[in-house]
Backbone as a ProteinNet text record, in pm:
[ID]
protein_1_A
[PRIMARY]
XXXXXXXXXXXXXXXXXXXXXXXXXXXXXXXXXXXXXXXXXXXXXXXXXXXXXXXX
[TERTIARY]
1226.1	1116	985.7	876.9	759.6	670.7	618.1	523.5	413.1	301.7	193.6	121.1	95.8	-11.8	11	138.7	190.4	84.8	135.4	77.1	-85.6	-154.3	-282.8	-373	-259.4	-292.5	-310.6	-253.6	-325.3	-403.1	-480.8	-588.6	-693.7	-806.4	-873.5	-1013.8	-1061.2	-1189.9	-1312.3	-1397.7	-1420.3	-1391	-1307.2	-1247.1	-1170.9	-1135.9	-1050.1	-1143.2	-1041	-1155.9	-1131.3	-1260	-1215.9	-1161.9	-1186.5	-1108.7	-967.2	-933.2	-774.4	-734.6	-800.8	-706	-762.3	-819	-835.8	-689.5	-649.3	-567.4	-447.1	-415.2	-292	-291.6	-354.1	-342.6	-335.9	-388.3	-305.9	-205.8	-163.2	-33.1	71.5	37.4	153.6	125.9	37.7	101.4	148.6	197.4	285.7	397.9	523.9	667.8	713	832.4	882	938.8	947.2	992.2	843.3	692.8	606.2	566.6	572.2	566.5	636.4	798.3	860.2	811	739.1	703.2	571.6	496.3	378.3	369	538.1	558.6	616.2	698.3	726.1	617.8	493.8	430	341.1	303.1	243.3	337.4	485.1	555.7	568.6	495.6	486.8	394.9	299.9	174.8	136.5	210.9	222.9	346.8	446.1	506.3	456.7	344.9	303.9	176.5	86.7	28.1	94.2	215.1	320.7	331.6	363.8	401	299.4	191.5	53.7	38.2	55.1	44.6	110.6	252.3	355.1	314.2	239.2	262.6	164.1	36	-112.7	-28.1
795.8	717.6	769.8	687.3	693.9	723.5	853	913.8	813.8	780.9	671.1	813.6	923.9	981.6	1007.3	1007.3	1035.6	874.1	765.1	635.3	643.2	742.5	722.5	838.4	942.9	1047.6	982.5	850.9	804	669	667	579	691.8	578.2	642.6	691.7	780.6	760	722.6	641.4	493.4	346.5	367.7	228.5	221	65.6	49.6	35.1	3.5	-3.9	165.3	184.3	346.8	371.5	266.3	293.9	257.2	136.6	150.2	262.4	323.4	400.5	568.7	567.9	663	638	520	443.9	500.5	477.8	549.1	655.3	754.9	873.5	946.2	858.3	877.1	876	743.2	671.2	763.3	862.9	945.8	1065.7	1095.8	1186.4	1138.7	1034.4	961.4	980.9	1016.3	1004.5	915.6	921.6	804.3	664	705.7	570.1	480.1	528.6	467.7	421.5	497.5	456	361.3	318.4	212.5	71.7	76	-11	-49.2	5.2	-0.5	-111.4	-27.2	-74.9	-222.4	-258.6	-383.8	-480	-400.4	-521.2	-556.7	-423.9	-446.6	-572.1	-529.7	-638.4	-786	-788.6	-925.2	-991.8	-919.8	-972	-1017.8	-919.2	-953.3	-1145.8	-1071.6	-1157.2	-1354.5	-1313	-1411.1	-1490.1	-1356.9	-1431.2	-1481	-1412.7	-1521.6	-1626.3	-1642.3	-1812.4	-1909.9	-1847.8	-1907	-1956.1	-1851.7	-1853.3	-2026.8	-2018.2	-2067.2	-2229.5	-2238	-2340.2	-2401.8	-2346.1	-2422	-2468.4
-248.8	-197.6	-260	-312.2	-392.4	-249.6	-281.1	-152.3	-206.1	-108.7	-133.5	-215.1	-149.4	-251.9	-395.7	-453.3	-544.7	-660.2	-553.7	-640.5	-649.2	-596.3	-564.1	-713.7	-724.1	-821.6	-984.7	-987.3	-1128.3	-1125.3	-974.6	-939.6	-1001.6	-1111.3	-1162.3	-1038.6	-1046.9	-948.8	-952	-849.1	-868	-928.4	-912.3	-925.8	-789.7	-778.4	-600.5	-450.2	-376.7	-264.7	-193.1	-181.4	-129.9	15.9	91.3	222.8	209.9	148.7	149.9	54.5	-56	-60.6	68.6	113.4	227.9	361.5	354.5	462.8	407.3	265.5	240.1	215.9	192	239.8	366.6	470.3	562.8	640.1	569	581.5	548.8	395	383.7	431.5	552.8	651.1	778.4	784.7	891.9	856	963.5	923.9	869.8	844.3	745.6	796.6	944.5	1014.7	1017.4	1040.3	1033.9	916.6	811.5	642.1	658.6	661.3	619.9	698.6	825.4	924.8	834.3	760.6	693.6	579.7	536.6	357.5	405.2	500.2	550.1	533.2	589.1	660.2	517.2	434.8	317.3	149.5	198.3	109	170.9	325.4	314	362.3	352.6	313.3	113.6	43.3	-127.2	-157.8	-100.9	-44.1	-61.7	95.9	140.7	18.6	-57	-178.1	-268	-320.3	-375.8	-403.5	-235.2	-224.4	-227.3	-198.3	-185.3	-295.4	-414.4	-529.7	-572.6	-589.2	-587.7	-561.6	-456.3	-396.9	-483	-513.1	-598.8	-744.7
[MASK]
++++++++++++++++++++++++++++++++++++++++++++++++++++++++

């Protein structure tokens, strides 16, 4: 499993929004049952632009 801070270490700095990435760094000091409840809700919300996408 890809720790979120691991994805955050070749976010350049300034660039991004700085509170979400502040959010996932906290996120990966949450256990892993709350991480996966996270990563759920974050693949379908991507997911959901998708189809959005999809549909135009």
């Amino acid at each position: 499993m890809i720790k979120f801070a691991l994805l955050l270490q070749d976010t350049p700095r300034g660039s991004g929004d700085t509170d979400l990435l502040q959010q996932f760094k906290a996120v990966d000091l949450m256990p892993d049952e709350d991480k996966q409840v996270i990563k759920k809700l974050i693949d379908a919300f991507i997911t959901k632009g998708k189809l959005k996408q999809l549909a135009l």
